[in-house]
FIPA-127775 format. One record per residue (C-alpha): z, y, x. Coordinates in pm, whole numbers, padded with zeros to 5 digits, always signed. Example, Ala and Ser with C-alpha at 12.3 -4.5 7.8 and 13.67 -1.06 7.14 Angstrom:
2
+00780-00450+01230 +00714-00106+01367 
***
This chain:
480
-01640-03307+02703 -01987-03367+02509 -02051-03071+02216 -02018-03330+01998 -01667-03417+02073 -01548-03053+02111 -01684-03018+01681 -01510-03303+01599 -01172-03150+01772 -01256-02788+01629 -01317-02961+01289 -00990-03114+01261 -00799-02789+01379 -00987-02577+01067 -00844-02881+00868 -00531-02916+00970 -00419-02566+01126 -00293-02383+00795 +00026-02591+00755 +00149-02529+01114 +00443-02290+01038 +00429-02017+01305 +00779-01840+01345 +00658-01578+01610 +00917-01398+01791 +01015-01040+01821 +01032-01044+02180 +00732-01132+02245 +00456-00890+02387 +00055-00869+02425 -00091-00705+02669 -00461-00597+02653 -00658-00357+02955 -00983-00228+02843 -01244-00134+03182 -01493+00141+03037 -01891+00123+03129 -01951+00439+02894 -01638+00663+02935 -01505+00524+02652 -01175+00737+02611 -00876+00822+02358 -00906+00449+02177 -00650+00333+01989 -00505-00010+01848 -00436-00072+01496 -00206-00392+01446 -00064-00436+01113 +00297-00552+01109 +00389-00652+00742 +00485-00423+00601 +00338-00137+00769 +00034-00062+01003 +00156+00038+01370 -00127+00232+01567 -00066+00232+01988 -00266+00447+02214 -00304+00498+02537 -00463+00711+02784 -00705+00635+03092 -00638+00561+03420 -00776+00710+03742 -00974+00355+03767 -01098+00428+03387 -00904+00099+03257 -00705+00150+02931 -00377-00055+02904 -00191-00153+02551 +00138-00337+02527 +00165-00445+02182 +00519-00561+02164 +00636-00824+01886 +00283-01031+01907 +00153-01315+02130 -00167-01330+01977 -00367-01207+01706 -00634-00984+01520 -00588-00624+01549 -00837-00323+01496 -00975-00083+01796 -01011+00238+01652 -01236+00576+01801 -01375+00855+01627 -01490+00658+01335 -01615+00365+01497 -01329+00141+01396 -01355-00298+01437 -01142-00619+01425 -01114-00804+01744 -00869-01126+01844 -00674-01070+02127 -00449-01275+02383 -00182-01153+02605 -00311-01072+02973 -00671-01002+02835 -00923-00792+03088 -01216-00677+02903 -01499-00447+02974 -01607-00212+02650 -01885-00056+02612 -02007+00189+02282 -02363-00018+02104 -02595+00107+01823 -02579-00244+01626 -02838-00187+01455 -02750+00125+01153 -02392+00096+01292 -02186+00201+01573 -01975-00079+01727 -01817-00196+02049 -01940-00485+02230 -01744-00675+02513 -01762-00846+02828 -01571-01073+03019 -01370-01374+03026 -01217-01352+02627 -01550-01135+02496 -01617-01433+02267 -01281-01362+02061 -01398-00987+02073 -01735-01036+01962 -01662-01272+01684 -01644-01042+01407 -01902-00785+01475 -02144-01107+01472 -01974-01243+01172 -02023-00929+00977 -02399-00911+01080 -02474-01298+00973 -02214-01302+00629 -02337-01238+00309 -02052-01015+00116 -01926-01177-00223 -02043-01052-00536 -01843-00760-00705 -01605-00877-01030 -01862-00815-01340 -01699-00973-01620 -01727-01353-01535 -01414-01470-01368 -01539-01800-01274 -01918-01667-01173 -01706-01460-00969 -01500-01714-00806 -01814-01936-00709 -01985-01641-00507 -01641-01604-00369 -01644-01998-00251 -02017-01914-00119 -01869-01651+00083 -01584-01867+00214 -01785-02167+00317 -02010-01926+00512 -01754-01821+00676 -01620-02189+00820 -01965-02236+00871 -01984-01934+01077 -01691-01984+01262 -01764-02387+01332 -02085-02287+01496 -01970-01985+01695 -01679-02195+01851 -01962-02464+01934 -02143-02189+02158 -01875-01970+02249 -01603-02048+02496 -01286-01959+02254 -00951-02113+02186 -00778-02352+01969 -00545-02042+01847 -00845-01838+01802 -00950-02094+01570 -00680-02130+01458 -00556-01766+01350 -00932-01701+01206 -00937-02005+00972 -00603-01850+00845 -00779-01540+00785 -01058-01652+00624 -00800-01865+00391 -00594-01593+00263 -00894-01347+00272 -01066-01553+00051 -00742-01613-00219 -00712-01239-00172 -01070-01211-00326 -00965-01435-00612 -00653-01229-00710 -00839-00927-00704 -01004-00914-01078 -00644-01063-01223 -00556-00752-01266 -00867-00635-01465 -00841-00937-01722 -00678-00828-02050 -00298-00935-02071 -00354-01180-02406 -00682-01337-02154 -00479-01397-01865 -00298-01722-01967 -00662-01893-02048 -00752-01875-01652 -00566-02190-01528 -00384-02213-01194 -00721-02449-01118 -00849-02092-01026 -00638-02092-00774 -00692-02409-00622 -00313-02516-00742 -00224-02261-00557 +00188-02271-00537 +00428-01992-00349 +00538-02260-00090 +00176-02202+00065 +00243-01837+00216 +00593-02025+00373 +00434-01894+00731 +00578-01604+00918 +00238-01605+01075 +00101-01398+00737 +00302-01143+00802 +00025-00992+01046 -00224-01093+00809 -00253-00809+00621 -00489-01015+00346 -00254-01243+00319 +00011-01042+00233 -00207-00896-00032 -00269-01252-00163 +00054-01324-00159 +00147-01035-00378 -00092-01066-00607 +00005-01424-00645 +00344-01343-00732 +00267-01011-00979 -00039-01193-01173 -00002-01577-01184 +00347-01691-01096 +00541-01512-01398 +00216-01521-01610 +00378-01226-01835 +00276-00921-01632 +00283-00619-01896 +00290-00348-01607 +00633-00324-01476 +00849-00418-01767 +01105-00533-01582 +01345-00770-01745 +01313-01138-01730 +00957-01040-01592 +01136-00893-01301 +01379-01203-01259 +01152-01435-01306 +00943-01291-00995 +01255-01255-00790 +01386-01652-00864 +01023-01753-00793 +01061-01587-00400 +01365-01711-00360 +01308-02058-00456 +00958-02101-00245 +00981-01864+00040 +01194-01818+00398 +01277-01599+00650 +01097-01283+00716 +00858-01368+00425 +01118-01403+00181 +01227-01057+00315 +00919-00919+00296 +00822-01083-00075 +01163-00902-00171 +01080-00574-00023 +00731-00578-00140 +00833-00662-00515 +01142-00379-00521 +00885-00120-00368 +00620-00172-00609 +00849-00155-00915 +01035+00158-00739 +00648+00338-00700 +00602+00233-01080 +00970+00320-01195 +01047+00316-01528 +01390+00484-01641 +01478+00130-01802 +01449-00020-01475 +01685+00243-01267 +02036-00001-01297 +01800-00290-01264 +01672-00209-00947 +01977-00077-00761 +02150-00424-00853 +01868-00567-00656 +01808-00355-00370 +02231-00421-00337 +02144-00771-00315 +01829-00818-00136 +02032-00617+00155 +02292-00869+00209 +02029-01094+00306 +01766-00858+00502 +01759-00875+00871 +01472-00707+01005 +01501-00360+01012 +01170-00252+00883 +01210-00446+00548 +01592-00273+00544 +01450+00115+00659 +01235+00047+00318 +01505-00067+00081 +01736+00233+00207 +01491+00487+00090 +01449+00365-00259 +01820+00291-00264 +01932+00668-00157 +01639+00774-00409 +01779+00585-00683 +02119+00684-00646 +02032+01035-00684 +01859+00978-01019 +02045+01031-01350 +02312+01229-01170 +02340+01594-01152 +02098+01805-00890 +02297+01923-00612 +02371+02286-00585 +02155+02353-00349 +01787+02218-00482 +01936+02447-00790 +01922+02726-00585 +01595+02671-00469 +01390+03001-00519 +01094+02999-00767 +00842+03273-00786 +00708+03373-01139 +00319+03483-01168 +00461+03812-01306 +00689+03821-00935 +00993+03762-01086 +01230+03563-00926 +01431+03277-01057 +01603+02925-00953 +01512+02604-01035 +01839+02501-01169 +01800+02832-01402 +01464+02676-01528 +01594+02387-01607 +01883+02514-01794 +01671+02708-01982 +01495+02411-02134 +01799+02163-02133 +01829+01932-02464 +01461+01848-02367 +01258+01598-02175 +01122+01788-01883 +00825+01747-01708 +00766+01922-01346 +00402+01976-01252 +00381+01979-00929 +00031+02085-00778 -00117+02354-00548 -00418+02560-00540 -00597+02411-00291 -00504+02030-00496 -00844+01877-00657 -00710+01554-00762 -00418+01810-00916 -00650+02045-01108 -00884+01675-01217 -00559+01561-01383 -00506+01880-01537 -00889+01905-01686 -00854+01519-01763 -00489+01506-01968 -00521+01838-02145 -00538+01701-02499 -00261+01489-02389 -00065+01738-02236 -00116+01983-02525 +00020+01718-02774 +00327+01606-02584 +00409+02020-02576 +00391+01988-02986 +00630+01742-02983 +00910+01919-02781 +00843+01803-02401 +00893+02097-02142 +00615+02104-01940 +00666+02319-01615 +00433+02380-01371 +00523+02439-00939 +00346+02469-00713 +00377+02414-00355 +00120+02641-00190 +00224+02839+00095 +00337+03221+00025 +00069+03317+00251 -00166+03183-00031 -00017+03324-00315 -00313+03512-00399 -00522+03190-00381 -00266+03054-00647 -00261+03314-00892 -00622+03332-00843 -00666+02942-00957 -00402+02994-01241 -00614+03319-01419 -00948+03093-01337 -00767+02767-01493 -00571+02937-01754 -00735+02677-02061 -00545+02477-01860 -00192+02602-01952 -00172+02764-01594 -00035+03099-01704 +00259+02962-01877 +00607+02842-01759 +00425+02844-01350 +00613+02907-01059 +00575+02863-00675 +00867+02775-00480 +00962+03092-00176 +00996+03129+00138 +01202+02872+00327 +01260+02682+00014 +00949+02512+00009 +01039+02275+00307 +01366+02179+00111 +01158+02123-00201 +00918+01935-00067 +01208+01693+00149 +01400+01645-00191 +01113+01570-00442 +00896+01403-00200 +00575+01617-00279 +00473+01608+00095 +00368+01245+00032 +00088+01377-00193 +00084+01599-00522 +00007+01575-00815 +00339+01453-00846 +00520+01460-01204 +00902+01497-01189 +01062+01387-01498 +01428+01517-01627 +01600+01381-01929 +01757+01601-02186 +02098+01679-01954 +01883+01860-01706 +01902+01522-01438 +01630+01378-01285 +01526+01057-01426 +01174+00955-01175 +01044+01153-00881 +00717+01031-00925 +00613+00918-01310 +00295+00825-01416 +00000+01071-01407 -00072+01196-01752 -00448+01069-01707 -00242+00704-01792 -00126+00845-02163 +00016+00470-02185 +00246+00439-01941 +00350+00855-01988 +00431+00792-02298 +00633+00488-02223 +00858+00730-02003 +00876+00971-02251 +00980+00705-02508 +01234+00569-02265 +01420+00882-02214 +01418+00958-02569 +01561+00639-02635 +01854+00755-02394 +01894+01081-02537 +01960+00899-02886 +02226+00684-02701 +02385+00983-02537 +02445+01136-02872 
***
């Protein structure tokens, strides 16, 4: 076969690959042996399986060749990973490769030998040749043709590198999907940046007609830019109302939309994704709302990664607006005068009110940034009648460190209504309230002393704060 007649088969597969469904089984397993030149040791495999990022390792044999079994993949793009040298490589099942540590020029990279090294070199060269797109300034559609310059370069790229490389139909294949969705991913990304009343003025032209029936492709699901674009599909253009988590018709809307263009594991996935992301932006309003949906997006959920996902925010929402069980009320707080107490005794002591919970710890920067940042905001919200109680989660073995920080921040607040949670306590704390997934963390609790959101808004968004606060006044109203 002439070169010529291999471009004109290449250029038909970047035509024509992206509407090949690919429903890629579970069973199926790739498995990749790395032979070391350098001593090249401890690597590690990144492969992202929507909707989470799996990393394998493995360890060297006596022959110095590294062996990964990636189970659930026949193919695909996944990232090698060592001491900060980290890059994106396409491999097959039964690849032998030699790897060997380069100075690329300012970088540190891997380069490859062998058989498959084409699919392994590909995107070291293509970063080294590929202009980046030009950063969101203002212009939505200036920004969308440096995006399309970027794109093309990229087929271009890729057309020429499979003319001089030895590489595969699916390696063409899976890139050109790549470069598809990576490149919709870059147009979604300033949607959210456009003011709300601007956002029905950019067309769906902007999206090349873009419609929901075009992620139909299990194959995205290890795409982790096309997941993205997929998402932001869905939360920007498709319901065309988004006002930051509303919920409502807003939310239905989004739901019908998945339902009525998506399938199988994507549909599960669409449903998990758009449940999660209202669940890490919870508004009280939205508590019933969700649970109805998690109930009924479960019926239909098969794989269990999607279903481990909507059983954590369905146990976390059933313990909201319902009484704290007696033993997170016994959990011991500390005073910075060394007095004991309970939680469940703070909280009584400030019940009738909305309650805020502060969690932070001395050692927290982004905690004590918040706290310099929403002072004003924090000090007004106190006029009006919100409890705001600070805990902290240091260690007792630093409770010097956190009265220290408390006396040193005390134009904070610090030296009122603080507490650090004792002794064995603090592992129960953190379990209930979920602070060991990253403080600051602000625990809201309506005026009967339940908690309402384990993790509100920041007070450095007044907007959405206030919204909460407004919410939960609106419920205290009803209650009375």
């Amino acid at each position: 076969m002439n070169k010529y007649s291999l471009f004109i088969i290449l250029f038909l597969t970047l035509c024509g690959c992206n509407n090949e469904k690919n429903h890629t089984g579970d069973k199926e397993q790739c498995t990749v042996v790395f032979t070391s030149v350098d001593s090249i040791a401890n690597l590690s495999l990144n492969v992202y399986f929507a909707p989470n990022f799996e990393i394998f390792r493995a360890s060297k044999d006596s022959m110095g060749f590294i062996t990964f079994e990636i189970p659930g993949m026949k193919h695909g793009v996944v990232s090698i990973q060592k001491s900060g040298v980290s890059i994106d490589v396409f491999v097959t099942n039964n690849d032998t490769i030699k790897i060997e540590t380069l100075n690329d020029g300012e970088d540190i990279s891997f380069g490859f030998e062998g058989n498959k090294a084409p699919h392994y070199n590909f995107f070291r060269k293509q970063k080294k040749n590929i202009s980046r797109y030009q950063k969101f300034s203002g212009d939505i559609f200036l920004y969308k043709e440096s995006c399309e310059r970027s794109f093309q370069e990229r087929k271009d790229f890729l057309k020429e590198y499979a003319l001089d490389n030895k590489v595969s139909l699916e390696f063409v294949d899976y890139v050109s999907k790549i470069f598809k969705y990576r490149y919709l991913y870059e147009l979604t990304v300033p949607l959210s940046k456009i003011p709300i009343e601007e956002l029905h003025s950019v067309g769906k032209e902007y999206l090349e007609d873009l419609q929901v029936e075009d992620f139909d492709d299990n194959s995205i699901l290890k795409i982790r830019t096309a997941t993205l674009a997929l998402h932001k599909y869905l939360g920007y253009y498709v319901t065309q109302s988004y006002r930051g988590y509303e919920g409502g018709d807003e939310f239905e809307r989004h739901f019908e939309e998945i339902t009525r263009g998506l399938n199988g594991r994507v549909r599960e996935y669409a449903y998990t994704a758009l449940l999660e992301d209202y669940y890490r932006n919870l508004l009280p309003n939205n508590i019933n709302l969700l649970k109805k949906y998690v109930k009924t997006v479960r019926k239909s959920v098969k794989d269990t990664a999607f279903l481990r996902k909507l059983d954590k925010i369905n146990n976390r929402l059933l313990s909201l607006k319902n009484p704290l069980p007696d033993s997170i009320k016994s959990i011991r707080l500390m005073g910075l005068d060394d007095k004991t107490t309970s939680l469940g005794t703070i909280l009584e002591k400030h019940k009738t009110s909305t309650i805020v919970v502060d969690n932070w710890a001395s050692w927290c920067w982004a905690c004590l940034m918040d706290m310099e940042e929403a002072k004003e905001f924090k000090e007004q919200i106190v006029k009006e009648g919100i409890a705001w109680i600070y805990i902290s989660i240091d260690q007792e073995k630093d409770i010097g460190k956190w009265k220290q920080t408390s006396r040193e921040k005390q134009k904070l607040g610090l030296m009122v209504n603080q507490y650090l949670v004792t002794g064995d306590d603090l592992k129960m704390y953190n379990d209930f309230f979920g602070t060991t997934e990253g403080i600051p963390r602000y625990l809201f609790f309506n005026s009967k002393g339940e908690l309402s959101l384990y993790k509100g808004p920041r007070p450095t968004d007044p907007v959405t704060f206030r919204k909460v606060l407004d919410q939960l006044k609106t419920d205290k109203m009803k209650i009375e």
